[in-house]
DRENKE-459551 format. One record per residue (C-alpha): z, y, x. Coordinates in Angstrom, 1 decimal. Layout:
% residues N
       Z       Y       X
       Z       Y       X
...
This chain:
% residues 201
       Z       Y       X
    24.0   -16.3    33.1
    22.4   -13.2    33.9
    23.6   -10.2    33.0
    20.1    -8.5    31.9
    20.1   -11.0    28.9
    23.8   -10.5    27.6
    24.3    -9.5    24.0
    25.7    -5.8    24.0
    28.6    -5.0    21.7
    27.8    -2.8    19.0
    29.2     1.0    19.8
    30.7     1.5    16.6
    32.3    -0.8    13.7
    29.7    -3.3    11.7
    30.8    -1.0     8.7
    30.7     2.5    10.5
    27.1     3.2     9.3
    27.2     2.7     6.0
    25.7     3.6     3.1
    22.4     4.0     5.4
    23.1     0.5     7.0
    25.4    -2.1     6.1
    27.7    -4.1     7.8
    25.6    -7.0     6.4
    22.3    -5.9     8.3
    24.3    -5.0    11.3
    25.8    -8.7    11.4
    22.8   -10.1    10.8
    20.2    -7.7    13.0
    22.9    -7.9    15.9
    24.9   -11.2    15.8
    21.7   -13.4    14.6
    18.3   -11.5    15.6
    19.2    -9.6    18.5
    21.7   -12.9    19.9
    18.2   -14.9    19.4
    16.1   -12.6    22.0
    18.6   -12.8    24.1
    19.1   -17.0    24.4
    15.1   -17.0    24.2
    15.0   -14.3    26.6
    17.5   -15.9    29.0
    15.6   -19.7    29.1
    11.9   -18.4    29.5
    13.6   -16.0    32.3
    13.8   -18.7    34.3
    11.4   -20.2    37.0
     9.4   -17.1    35.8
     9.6   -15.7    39.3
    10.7   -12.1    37.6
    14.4   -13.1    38.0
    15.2   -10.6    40.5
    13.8    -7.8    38.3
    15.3    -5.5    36.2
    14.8    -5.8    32.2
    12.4    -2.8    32.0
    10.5    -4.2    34.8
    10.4    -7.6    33.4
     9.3    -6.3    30.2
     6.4    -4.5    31.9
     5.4    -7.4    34.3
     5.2   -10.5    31.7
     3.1    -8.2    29.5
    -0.1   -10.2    28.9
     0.8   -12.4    31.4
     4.1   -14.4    29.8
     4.0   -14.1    26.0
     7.1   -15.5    24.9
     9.3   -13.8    28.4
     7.6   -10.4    27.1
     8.5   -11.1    22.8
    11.8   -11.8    24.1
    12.4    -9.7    26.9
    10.9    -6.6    24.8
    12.8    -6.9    22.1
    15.7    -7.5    23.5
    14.9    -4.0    25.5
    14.4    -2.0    22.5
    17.6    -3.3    20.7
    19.9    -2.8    24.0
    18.6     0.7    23.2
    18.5     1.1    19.4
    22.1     0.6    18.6
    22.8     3.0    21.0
    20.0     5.6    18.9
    22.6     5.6    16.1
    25.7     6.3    15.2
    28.1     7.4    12.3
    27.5    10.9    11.4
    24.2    11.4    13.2
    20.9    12.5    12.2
    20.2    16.4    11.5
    18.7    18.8    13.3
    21.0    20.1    15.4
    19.4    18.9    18.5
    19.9    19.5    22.1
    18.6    22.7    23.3
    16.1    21.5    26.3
    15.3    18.1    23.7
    14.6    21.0    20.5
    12.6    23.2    22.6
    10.2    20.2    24.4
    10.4    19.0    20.6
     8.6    22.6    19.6
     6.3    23.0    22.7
     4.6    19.2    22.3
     5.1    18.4    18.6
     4.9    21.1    16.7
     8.7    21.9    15.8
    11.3    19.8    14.2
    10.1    19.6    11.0
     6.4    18.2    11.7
     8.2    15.9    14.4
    10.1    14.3    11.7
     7.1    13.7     9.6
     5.1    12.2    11.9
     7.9     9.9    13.4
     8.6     8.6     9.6
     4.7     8.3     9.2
     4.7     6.2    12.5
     7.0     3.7    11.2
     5.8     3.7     7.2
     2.2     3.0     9.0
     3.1     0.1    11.0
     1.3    -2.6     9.7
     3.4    -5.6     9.8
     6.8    -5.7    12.2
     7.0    -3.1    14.7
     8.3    -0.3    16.2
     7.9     3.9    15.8
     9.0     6.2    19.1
     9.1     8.9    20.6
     8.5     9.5    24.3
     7.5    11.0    27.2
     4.2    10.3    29.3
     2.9    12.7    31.9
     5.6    15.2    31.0
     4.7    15.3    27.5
     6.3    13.9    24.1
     4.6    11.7    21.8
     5.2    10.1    18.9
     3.7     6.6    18.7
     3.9     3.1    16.7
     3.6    -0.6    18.4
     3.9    -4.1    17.1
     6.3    -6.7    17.5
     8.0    -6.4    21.0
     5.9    -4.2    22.6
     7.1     0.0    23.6
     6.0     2.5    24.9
     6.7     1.2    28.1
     4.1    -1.1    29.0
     2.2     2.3    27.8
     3.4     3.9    31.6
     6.0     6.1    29.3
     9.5     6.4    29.0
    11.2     5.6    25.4
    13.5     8.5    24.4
    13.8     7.3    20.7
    13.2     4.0    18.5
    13.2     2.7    15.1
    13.1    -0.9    14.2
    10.7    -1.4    11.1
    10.5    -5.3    11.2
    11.7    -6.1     7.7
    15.4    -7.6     9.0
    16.2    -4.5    10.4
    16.3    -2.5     6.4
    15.2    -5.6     3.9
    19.0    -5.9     2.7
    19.8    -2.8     2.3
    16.2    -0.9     1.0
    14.4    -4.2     0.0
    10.4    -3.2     0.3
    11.3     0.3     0.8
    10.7     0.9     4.3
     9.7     4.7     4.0
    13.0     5.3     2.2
    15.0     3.6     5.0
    13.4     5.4     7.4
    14.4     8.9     6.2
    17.6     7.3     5.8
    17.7     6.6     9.2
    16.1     9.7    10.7
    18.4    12.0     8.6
    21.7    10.1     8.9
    21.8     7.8    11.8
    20.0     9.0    14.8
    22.3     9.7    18.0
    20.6    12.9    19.2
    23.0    13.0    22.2
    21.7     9.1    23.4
    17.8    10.7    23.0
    19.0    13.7    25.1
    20.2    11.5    27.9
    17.4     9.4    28.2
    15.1    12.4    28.1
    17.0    13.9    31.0
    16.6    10.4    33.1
    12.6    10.6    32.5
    12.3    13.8    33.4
């Protein structure tokens, strides 16, 4: 088994994000959705001839070459990833100095950051994803479908939120603007963005 398609252990309790997520969605997003991209992942891996690779490169080479490979292997990137964007107690604005100030020289401050991240993922038609990132030194805030992130885009993902309906149905029903303030506000793991942000610089 390789160890790019292992199932990661949460970093915090099923019930430790609660009221903004419950320990029902984490069971099921983690245990069921994210366990599935991993067992797809893991059989389409091989014979690909991308074995050697690391996930990120995987997920960039089998784009629009090895459909299923990239579903899997992209979402199974962006979850590795988006458990560690939250944690109990997070959210806020109390960012990271060097993360605040890049935040106000390419977006505009905080405040207009946050709004266009939340628009990102209300406007994603369908399943998807909202991000911010960095390409060419500067950070963007973007939306994709499905699988796909910002890096088959030549960026670097610094932040992620999931808007494919498992990932708020249980908790916010049709209300995925509501869940994504929710998120934003309470959940996101400001330290995890500031660390990845330091790597792509």
């Amino acid at each position: 088994m390789s160890t790019k398609f292992t199932l990661p252990p949460l970093p915090y309790a099923y019930d430790a994000l609660g009221p903004y997520m419950s320990a029902e969605t984490l069971e099921y997003h983690h245990d069921k959705h994210h366990q599935a991209y991993v067992t797809n992942g893991e059989k389409l891996l091989e014979g690909s001839g991308l074995e050697i690779l690391a996930l990120e490169d995987i997920v960039k080479e089998a784009y629009g070459k090895n459909a299923g490979l990239f579903n899997n292997a992209g979402q199974h990137y962006n979850h590795v990833h988006f458990w560690n964007w939250m944690k109990p107690n997070g959210g806020g604005n109390k960012l990271p100095g060097a993360l605040a100030k890049k935040i106000d020289e390419d977006l505009g401050g905080f405040d207009k950051f946050r709004s266009d991240f939340i628009a990102a993922g209300t406007t994603q038609f369908g399943s998807g994803w909202a991000w911010l990132s960095l390409k060419d030194g500067k950070l963007e805030v973007s939306k994709t479908a499905n699988g796909e992130s910002p890096l088959i885009h030549n960026a670097h993902p610094l932040l992620g939120v999931d808007v494919w309906e498992h990932s708020y149905y249980i908790d916010y029903r049709n209300a995925r603007p509501k869940y994504l303030e929710a998120w934003f506000d309470n959940l996101v793991n400001w330290e995890h963005v500031e660390l990845l942000y330091e790597e792509a610089k």
